[in-house]
C-alpha positions as CSV (number, residue, x, y, z in Angstrom):
1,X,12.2,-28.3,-6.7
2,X,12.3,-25.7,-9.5
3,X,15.7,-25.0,-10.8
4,X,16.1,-21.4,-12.4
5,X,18.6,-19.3,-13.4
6,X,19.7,-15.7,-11.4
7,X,20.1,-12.9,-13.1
8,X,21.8,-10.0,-11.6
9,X,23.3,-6.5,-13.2
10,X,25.8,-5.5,-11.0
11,X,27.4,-1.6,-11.0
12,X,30.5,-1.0,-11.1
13,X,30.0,1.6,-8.1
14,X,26.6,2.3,-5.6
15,X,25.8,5.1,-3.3
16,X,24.6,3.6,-0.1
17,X,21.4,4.9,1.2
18,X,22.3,7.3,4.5
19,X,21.7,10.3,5.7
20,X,21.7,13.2,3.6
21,X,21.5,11.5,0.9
22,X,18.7,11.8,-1.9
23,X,18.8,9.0,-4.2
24,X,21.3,6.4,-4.9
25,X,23.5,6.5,-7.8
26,X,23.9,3.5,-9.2
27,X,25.6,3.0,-13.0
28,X,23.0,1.7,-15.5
29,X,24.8,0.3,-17.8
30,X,26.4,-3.0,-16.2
31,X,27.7,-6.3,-17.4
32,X,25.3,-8.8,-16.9
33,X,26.7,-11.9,-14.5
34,X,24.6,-15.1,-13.7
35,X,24.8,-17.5,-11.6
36,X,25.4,-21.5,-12.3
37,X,21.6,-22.8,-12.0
38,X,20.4,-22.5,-8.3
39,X,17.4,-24.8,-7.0
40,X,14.7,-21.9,-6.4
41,X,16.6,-19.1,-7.2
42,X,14.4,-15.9,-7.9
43,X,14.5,-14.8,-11.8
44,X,16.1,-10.9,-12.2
45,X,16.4,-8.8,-15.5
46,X,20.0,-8.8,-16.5
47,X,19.6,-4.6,-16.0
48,X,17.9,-3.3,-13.0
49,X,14.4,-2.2,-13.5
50,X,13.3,1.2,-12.7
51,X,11.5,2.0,-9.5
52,X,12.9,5.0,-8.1
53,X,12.1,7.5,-11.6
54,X,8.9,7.6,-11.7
55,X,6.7,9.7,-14.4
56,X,4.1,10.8,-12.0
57,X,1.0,11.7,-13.9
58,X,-1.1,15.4,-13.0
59,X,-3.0,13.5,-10.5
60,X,-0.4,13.4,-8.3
61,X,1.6,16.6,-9.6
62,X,-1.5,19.4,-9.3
63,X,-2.5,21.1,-6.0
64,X,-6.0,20.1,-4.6
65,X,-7.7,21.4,-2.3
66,X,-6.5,22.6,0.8
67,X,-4.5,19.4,0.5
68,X,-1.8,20.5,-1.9
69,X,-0.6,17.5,-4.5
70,X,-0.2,14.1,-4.0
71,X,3.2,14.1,-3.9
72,X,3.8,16.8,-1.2
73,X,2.4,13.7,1.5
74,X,5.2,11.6,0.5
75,X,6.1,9.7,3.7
76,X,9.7,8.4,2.1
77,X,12.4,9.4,4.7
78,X,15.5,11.2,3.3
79,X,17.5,8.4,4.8
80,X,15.8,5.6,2.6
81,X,14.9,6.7,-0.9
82,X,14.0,4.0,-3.5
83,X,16.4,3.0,-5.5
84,X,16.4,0.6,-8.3
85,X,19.1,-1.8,-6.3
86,X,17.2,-1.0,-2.8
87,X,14.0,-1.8,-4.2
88,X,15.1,-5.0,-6.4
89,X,16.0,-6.3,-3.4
90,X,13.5,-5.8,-1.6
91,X,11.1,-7.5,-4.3
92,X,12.9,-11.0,-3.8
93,X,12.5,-10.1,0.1
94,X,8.7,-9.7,0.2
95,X,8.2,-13.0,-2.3
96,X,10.7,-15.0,-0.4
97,X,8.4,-18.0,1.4
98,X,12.1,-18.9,3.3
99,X,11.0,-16.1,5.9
100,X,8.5,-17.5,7.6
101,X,9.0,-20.5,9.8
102,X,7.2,-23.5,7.7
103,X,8.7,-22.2,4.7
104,X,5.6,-21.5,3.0
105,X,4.4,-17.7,3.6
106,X,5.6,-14.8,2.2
107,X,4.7,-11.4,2.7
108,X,3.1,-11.2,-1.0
109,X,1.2,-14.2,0.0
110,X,-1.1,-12.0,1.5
111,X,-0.4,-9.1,0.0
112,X,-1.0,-10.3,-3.9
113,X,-0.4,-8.4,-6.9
114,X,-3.1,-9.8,-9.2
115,X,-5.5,-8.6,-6.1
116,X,-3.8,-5.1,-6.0
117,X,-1.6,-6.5,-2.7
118,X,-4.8,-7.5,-0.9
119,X,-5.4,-11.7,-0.6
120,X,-9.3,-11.8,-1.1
121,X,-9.9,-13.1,2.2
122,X,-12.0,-11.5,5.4
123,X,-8.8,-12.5,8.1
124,X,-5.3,-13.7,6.0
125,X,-3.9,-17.2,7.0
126,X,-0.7,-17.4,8.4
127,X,1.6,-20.1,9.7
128,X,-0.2,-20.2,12.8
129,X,-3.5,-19.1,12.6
130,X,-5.5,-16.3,10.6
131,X,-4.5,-12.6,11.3
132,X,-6.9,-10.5,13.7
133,X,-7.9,-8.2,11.0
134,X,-8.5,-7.7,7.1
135,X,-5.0,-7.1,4.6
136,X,-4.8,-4.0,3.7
137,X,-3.6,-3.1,-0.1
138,X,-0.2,-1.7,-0.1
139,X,-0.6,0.2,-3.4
140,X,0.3,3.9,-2.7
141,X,1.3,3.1,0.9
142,X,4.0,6.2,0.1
143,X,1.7,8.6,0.4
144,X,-0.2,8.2,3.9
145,X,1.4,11.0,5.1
146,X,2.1,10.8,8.9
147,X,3.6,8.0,7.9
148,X,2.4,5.1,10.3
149,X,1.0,1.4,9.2
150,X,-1.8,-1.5,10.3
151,X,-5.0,-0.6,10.7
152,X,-4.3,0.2,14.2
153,X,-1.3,2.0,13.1
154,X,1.1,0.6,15.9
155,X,3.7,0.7,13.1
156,X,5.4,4.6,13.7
157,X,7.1,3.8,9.7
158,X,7.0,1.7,7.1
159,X,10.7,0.3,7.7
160,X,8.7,-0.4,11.1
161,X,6.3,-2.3,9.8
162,X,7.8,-4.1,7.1
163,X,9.2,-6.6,10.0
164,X,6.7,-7.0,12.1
165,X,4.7,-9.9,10.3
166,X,8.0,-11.6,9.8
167,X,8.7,-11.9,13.8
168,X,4.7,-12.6,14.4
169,X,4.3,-15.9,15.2
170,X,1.3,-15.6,13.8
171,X,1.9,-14.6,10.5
172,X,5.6,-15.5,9.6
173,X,6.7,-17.0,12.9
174,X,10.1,-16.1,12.7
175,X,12.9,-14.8,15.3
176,X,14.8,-12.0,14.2
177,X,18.2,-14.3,13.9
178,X,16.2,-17.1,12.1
179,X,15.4,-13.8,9.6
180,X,18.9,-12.9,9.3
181,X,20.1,-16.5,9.1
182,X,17.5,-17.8,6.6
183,X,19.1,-14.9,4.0
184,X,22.5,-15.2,4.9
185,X,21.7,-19.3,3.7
186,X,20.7,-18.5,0.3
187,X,23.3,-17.4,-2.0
188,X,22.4,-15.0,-4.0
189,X,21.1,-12.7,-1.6
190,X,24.9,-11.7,-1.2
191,X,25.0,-10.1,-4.2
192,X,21.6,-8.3,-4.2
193,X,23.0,-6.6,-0.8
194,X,26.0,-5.5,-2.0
195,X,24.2,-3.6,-5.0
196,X,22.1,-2.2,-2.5
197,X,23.9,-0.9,-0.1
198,X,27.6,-1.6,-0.7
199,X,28.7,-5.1,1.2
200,X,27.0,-8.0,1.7
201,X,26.7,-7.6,5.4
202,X,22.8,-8.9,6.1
203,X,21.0,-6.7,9.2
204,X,17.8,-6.1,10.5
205,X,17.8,-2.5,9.5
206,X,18.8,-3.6,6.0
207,X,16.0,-6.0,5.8
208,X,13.6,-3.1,6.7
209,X,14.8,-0.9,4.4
210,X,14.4,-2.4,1.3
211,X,11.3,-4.3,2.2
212,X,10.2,-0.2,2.2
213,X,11.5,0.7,-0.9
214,X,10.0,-2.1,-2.8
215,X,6.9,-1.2,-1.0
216,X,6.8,2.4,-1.7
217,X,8.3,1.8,-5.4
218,X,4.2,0.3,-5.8
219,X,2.0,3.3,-7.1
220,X,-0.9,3.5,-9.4
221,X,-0.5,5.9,-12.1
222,X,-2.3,4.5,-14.9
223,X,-5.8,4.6,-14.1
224,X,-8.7,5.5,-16.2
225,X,-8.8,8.3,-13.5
226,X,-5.5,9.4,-13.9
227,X,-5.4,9.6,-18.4
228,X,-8.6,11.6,-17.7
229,X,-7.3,14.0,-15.1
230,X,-4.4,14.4,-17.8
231,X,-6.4,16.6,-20.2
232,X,-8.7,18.5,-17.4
233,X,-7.3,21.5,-15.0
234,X,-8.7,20.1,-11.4
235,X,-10.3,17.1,-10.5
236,X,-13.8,18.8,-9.9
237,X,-13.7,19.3,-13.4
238,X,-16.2,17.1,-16.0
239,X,-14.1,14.9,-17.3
240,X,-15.0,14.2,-21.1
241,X,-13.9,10.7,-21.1
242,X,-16.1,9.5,-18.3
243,X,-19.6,8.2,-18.8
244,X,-22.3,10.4,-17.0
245,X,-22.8,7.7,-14.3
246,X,-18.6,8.5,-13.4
247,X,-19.0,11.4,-14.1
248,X,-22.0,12.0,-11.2
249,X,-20.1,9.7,-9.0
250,X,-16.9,11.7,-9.0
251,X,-19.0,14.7,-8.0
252,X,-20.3,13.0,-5.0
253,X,-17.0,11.9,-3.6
254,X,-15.3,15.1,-4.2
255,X,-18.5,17.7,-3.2
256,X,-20.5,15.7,-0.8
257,X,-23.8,18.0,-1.4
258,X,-27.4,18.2,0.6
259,X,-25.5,18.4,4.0
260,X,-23.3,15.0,3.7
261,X,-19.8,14.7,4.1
262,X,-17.9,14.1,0.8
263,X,-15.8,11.0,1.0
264,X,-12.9,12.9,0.3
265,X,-12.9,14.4,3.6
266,X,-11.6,10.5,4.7
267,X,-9.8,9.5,1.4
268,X,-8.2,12.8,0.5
269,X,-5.9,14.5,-2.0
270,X,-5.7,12.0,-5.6
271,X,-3.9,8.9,-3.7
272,X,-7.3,8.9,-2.2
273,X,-5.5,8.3,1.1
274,X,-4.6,11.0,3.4
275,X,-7.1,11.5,5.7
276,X,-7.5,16.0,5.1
277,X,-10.0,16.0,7.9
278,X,-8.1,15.5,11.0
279,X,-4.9,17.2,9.2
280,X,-3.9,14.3,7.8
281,X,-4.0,12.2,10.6
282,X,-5.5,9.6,9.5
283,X,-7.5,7.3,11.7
284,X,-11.4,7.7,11.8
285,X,-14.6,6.0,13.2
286,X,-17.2,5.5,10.6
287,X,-20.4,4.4,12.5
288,X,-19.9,0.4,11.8
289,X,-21.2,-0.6,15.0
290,X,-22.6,1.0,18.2
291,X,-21.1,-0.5,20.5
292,X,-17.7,-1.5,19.0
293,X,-15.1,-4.7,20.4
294,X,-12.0,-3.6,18.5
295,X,-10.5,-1.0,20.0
296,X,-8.3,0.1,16.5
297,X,-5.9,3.0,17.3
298,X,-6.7,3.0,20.7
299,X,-4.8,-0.1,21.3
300,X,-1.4,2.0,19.9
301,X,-1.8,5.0,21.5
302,X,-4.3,4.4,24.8
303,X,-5.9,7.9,23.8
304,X,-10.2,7.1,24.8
305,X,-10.9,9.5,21.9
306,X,-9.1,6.5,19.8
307,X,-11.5,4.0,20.6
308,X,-12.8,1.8,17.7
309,X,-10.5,4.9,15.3
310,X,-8.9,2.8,12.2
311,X,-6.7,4.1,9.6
312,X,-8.8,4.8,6.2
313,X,-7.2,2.6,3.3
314,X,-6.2,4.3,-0.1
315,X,-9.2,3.6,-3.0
316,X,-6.9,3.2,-5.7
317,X,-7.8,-0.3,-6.8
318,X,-10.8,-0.9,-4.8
319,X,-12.9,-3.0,-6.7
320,X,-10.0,-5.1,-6.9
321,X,-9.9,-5.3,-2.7
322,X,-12.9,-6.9,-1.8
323,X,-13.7,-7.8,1.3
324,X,-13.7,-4.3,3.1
325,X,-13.1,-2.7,6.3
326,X,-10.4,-3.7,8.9
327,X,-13.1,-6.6,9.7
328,X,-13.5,-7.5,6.0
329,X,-17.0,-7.5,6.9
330,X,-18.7,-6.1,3.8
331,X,-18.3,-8.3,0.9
332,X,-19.1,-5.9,-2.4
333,X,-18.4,-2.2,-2.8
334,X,-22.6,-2.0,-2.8
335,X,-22.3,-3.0,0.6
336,X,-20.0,-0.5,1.4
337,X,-22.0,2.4,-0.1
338,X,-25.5,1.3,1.6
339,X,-23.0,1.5,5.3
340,X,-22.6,4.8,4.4
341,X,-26.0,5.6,2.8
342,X,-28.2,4.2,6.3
343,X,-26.1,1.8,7.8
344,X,-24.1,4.3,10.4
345,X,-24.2,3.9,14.0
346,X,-23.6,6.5,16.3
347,X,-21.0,5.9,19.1
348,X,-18.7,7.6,21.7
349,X,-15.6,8.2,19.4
350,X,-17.9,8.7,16.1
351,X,-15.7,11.0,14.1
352,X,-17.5,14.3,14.0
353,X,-18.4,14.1,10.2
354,X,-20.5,11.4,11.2
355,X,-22.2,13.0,14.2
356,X,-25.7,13.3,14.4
357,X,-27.4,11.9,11.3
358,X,-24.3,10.4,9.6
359,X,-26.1,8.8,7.1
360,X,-25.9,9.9,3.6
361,X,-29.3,8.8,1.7
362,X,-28.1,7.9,-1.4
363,X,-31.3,7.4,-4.1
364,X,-30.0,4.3,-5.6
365,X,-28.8,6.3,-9.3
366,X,-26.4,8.0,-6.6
367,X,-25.8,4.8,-5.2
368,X,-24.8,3.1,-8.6
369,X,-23.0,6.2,-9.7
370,X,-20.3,6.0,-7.2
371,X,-19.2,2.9,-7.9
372,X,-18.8,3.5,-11.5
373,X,-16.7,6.1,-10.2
374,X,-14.4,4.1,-8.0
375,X,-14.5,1.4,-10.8
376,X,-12.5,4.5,-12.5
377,X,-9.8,4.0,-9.9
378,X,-8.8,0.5,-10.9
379,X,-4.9,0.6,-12.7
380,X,-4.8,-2.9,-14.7
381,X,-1.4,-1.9,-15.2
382,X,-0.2,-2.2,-12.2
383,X,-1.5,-5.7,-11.5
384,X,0.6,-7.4,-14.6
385,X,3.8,-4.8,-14.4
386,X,6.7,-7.1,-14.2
387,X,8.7,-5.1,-11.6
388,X,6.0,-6.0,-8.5
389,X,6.0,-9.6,-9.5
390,X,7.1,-12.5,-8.1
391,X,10.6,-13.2,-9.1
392,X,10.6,-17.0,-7.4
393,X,7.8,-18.5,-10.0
């Protein structure tokens, strides 16, 4: 077993997350303090990094559309912002494998940063089996805006969600006081909570929250997209950095054109998340079979009209996210166009933008020039950036 040294900056005084309140003060410049060497202790900067300040580029600033910006879909609730303690926390949470019950899965072990959070498989392997469906990235999971998780969205918030693969037996395979007693083992998670949220007292609700801020803290800002969309006034614009492949590709995805439905009716505003079509909603049928087994949002909410309904992934990263759809079915983004080009089936719940001939034709220069544009969505950044790494390697 590794032995490492922790690294903790601790304030001198926090603001506890509550209601009301709408960001945590916490003083930035601490004394450093370390521990004696711990066997597998996570790795920290001596200072806390920054997630809760973020300099949001104008691709999430400017109104589009009838959408408004990016950041007016902000799911965050007022009673848990991100803050640089909550989130720090958090990040040791998601990479710790102690939280699952064979001790070797963690929630970043399927949700990877080098993969943009995704694990590269069709179904994710857990301590007990595979998962039912595909991982979805959780890069700019923030800004879904009604604010509810899984594909089948049976997760009403994120600080839902966050603990529900840890008590799946499945995934994690853990109780909710073999959760609370696996942290309360470990040391240094003492500390960490106190920073966080004032005392070292360990709860569920805890847990959840900054499992959620680390989570939201992870957004793609630093895309080719995004230094483009800089210099130009809306994002229908030509953007003069962009080859004329992107350039056609963006068009497509933003204007639709000849009758078909632009993809950004599905993956809306510049998070390319929020589903604008349904009012931000979210979950839609996209034709992939005619007579479909998984019932998707119907299962959460027993609504007919939800039958075989998921809820539509962000594209930021994409090519990085391979294989796609809640099935992980289609192995290449190619495959993923051609669905949409002549591969739709009409079914009962086929969202209407679909309806009749829901097939989009694309000549294959259209076909290519899309994915050069959602190759333009891919933040290298983000998959290196220290703050989303794991802290136990």
């Amino acid at each position: 077993m590794r032995r490492s040294m922790l690294i903790l900056a601790l304030g001198v005084t926090a603001c506890v997350p509550g209601a009301g309140v709408q960001q945590a003060e916490l003083q930035t410049e601490v004394a450093a303090f370390s521990f004696a060497p711990v066997d597998g202790a996570p790795t920290l900067p001596a200072f806390l990094a920054n997630y809760s300040d973020v300099n949001w580029p104008r691709s999430y600033t400017s109104t589009f559309r009838r959408d408004g910006s990016v950041l007016s879909h902000d799911n965050t609730p007022r009673t848990n912002p991100v803050t640089d303690a909550g989130a720090t926390l958090g990040r040791v949470l998601f990479y710790d494998t102690d939280l699952s019950s064979d001790g070797t899965v963690s929630c970043g072990t399927c949700h990877q940063q080098s993969r943009a959070f995704t694990d590269g498989l069709q179904t994710s392997e857990g301590v007990n089996g595979h998962t039912r469906r595909n991982t979805s990235s959780l890069v700019n999971a923030r800004f879904y805006d009604n604010g509810r998780f899984f594909w089948d969205e049976r997760a009403a918030t994120l600080e839902e969600q966050v603990i529900m693969p840890i008590l799946d037996p499945i995934e994690m395979g853990l109780t909710e006081p073999q959760m609370i007693a696996a942290i309360e083992a470990r040391d240094w998670y003492g500390p960490l909570f106190a920073q966080a949220f004032g005392d070292q007292n360990v709860t569920t609700e805890r847990v959840a929250d900054a499992l959620a801020q680390f989570i939201r803290s992870i957004v793609s800002t630093q895309s080719r997209y995004d230094f483009a969309r800089q210099t130009s006034g809306s994002a229908r614009d030509r953007f003069a950095s962009f080859s004329r492949a992107e350039n056609q590709g963006k068009r497509l995805f933003f204007n639709g054109g000849r009758g078909r439905t632009a993809c950004v009716e599905c993956h809306a505003t510049e998070a390319f998340i929020t589903d604008s079509s349904r009012g931000g909603e979210g979950p839609s049928n996209n034709g992939l079979d005619r007579a479909p087994t998984d019932g998707g949002v119907f299962e959460t909410t027993g609504d007919r009209r939800d039958f075989a309904t998921f809820k539509p992934p962000s594209l930021r990263n994409i090519a990085l996210t391979a294989p796609y759809m809640h099935d992980g079915r289609f192995e290449t983004l190619g495959e993923v166009i051609d669905h949409y080009s002549d591969g739709v089936e009409q079914s009962a719940t086929l969202s209407d933008e679909f309806r009749g001939n829901g097939n989009a034709n694309f000549t294959p220069q259209e076909r290519a020039a899309l994915i050069a544009f959602l190759n333009t969505l891919t933040d290298r950044s983000l998959l290196s950036d220290e703050r989303f790494s794991d802290p136990f390697q």
